[in-house]
N, C-alpha and C positions, 0 to 999 in steps of 0.2 A: 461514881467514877470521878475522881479527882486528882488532877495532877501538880504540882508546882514548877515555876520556871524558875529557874536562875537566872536573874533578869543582871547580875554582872556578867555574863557568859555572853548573855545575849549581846549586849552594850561593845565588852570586848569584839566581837564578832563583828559586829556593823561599823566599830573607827576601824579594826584590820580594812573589812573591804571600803570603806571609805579611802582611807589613805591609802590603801594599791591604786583607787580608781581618780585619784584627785591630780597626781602626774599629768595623767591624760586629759584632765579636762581643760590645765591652762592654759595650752595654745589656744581652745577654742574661746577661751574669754580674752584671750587676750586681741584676738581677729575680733570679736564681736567690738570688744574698748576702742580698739583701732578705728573701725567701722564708723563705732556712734562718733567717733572726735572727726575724721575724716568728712562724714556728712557735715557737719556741726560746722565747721572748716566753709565748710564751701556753701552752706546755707548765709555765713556771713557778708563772705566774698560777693555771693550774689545780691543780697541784699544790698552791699556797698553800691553795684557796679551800676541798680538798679535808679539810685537816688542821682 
């Protein structure tokens, strides 16, 4: 019993749902990027505030 894939089908198949799903994903990187620079922000400040 042996089958073969069409592994361009496949490949097509996974950038399709790739790129429908990649929209969605960049507000959430882009809150996360916010986030780390935000902390980052105020890890300095404190450090300033501290000396």
């Amino acid at each position: 019993m042996s089958f073969d894939i069409d592994m361009t089908q496949v490949i097509r198949q996974f950038a399709n749902v790739f790129g429908s799903l990649m929209p969605l994903l960049f507000p959430f990187i882009g809150a996360l990027l916010a986030l780390f620079v935000f902390g980052g922000l105020i890890n300095i400040i404190r450090n300033y505030q501290s000396r």
